[in-house]
C-alpha positions in Angstrom: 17.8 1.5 -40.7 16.8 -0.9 -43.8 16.4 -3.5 -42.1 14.2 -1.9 -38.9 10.9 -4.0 -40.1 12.6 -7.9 -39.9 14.2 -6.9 -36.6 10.6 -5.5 -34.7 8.9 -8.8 -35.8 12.0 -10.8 -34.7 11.4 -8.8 -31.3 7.8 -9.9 -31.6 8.1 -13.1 -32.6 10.6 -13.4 -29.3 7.8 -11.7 -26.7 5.5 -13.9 -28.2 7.2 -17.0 -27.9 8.2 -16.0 -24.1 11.9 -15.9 -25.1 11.7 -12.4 -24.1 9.5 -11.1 -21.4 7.7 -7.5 -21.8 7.9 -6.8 -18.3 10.7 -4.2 -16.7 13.9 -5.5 -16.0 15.5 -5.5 -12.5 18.5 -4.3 -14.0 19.7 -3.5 -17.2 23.4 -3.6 -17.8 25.2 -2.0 -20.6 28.9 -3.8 -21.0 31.1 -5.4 -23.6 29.6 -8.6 -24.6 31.2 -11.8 -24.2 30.1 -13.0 -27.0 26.5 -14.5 -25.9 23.6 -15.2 -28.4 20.8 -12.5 -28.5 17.4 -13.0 -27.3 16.1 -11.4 -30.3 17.6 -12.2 -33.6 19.7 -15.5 -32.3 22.3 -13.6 -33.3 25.8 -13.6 -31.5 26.8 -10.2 -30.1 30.6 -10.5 -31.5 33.3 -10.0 -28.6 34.0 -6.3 -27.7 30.7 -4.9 -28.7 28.3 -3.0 -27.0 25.3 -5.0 -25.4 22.5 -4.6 -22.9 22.2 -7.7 -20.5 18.3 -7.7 -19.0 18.2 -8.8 -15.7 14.7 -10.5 -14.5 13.4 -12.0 -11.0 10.8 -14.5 -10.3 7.9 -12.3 -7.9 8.1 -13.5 -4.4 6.7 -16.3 -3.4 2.7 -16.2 -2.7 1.4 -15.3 0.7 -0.6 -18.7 1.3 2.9 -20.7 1.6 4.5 -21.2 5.1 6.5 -18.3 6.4 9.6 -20.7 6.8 9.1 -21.5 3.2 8.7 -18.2 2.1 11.5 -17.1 4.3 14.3 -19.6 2.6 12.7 -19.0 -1.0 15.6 -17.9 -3.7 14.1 -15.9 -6.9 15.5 -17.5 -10.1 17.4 -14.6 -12.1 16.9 -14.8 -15.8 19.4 -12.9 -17.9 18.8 -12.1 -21.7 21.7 -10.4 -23.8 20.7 -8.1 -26.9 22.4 -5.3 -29.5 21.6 -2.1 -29.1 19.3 -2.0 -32.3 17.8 -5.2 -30.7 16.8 -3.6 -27.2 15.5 -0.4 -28.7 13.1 -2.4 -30.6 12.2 -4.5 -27.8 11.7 -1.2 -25.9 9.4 0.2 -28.3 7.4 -3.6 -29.1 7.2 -4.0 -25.2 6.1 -0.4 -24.5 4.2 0.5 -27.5 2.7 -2.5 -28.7 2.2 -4.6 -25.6 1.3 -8.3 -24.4 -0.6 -10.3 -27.2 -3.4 -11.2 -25.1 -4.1 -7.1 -24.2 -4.9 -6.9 -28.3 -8.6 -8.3 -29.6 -8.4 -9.8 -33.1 -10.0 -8.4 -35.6 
C-alpha cells in the first residue's frame, strides 16, 4: 500500500494526541459505516463501507469512594470509527510500538 507510511504516523500522531487510546477495546464492531469521521486520518468512512467502531469504558470507579457512590456510578462509553487500513495500523502502532512515555529519547 503506497501510502502505508502517512497513514502509521497519522495513527501516531492520533495515540499521541489522545484522540485514540492504545488500550483494548471493550468491543470492536465491524458494520457498514454511517458515514462517521475516522479517528485516524479525519477522514469520513463513505456510507456502505466497511468500518470497525472501537468501543471503550471509563475503569470503575476507585475503591476510596462511598459504596453508594460507587454503586450508582455509570462508565462513560467512548466510541471511535476507523477504515479497515486505519485499524490495522492502529493495531500494529498500539501493539508494536506502544505508549510514548514507555520509549526513552535518544
Amino acid at each position: 500500500m503506497p501510502d502505508e507510511p502517512i497513514i502509521r504516523e497519522k495513527t501516531r500522531e492520533a495515540i499521541q494526541s489522545g484522540r485514540l487510546p492504545i488500550t483494548q477495546p471493550r468491543r470492536i464492531f465491524c458494520l457498514r459505516s454511517a458515514g462517521a469521521t475516522c479517528a485516524v486520518c479525519g477522514d469520513p468512512v463513505p456510507v456502505g463501507e466497511m468500518e470497525f467502531e472501537l468501543e471503550f469504558r471509563t475503569a470503575p470507579p476507585p475503591d476510596e469512594k462511598p459504596l453508594i457512590e460507587r454503586l450508582n456510578w455509570t462508565p462513560e462509553v467512548r466510541h471511535c470509527h476507523l477504515h479497515p487500513h486505519c485499524f490495522m495500523a492502529w493495531q500494529f502502532e498500539r501493539t508494536n510500538v506502544g505508549p510514548p512515555e514507555r520509549h526513552e529519547s535518544i
